[in-house]
N, C-alpha and C positions, 0 to 999 in steps of 0.2 A: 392488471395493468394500471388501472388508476392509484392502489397503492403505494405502486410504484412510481408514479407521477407525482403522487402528496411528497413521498419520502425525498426525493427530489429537488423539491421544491422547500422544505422545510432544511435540509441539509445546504441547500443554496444559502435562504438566508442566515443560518449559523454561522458562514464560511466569512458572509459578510458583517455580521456582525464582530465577528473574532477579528476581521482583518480593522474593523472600526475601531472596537476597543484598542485593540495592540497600537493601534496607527497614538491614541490617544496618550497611551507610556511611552513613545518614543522610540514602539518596535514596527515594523514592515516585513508581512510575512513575503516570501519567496514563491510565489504561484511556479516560477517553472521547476520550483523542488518539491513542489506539495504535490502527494499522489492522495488519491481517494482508494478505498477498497470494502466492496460488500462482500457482507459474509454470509453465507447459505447458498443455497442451489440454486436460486435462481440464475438462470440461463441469459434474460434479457437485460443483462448490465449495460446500462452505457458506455460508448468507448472514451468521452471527454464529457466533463460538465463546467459550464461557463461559471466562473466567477469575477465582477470588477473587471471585464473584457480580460478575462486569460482564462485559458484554457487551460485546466485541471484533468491531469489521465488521471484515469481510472486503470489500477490495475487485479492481477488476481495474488498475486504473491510479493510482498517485501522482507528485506530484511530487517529487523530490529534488534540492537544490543547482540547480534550474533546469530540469535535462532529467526526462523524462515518463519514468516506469518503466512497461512494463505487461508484463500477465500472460503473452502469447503472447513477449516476447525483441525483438520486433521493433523497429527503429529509425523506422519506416513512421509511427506516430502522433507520438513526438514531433519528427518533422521536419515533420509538416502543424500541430502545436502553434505552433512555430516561426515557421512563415511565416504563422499566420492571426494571431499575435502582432505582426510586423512589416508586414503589409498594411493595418492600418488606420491607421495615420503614415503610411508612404509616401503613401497616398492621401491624405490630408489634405496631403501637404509637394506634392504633384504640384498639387493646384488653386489653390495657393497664389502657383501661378511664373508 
């Protein structure tokens, strides 16, 4: 649990320092578009973490550039993403013929 609290805490201030720096080139990040997500098994994730008064979710899975990230590493969800993506065309291109 305390690890878990360091890590926390150390990712906090990352979140703000990143929002310092960017603030300092002229960029503002977007707290209600920025999601957090851990990776491994642990169970007791947070469901939000405060940064610069906004609330940051946490989630378990994103998209990125197309493929499905999630929290356990596994390749398993975004390959059923995949094909429940391509099974409703096919179906529709198959009663078509």
């Amino acid at each position: 649990m305390c690890l878990l609290l360091c890590w926390q805490s150390v990712l906090q201030l990352l979140l703000e320092v990143l929002s310092s720096e960017s603030k300092a080139l002229g960029f503002e990040v977007n707290w209600s578009k920025t999601k957090l997500q851990y990776v491994g098994p642990d169970s007791n994730q947070p469901v939000t973490m405060v940064v610069r008064k906004a609330h940051v979710e946490v989630v378990d899975s994103f998209v990125y550039l197309g493929s499905l990230m999630h929290y356990t590493g596994s390749s398993k969800p975004g390959i059923r993403r995949c094909i429940e993506i391509t099974r409703l065309p096919m179906s529709d291109f198959t009663r078509n013929i």
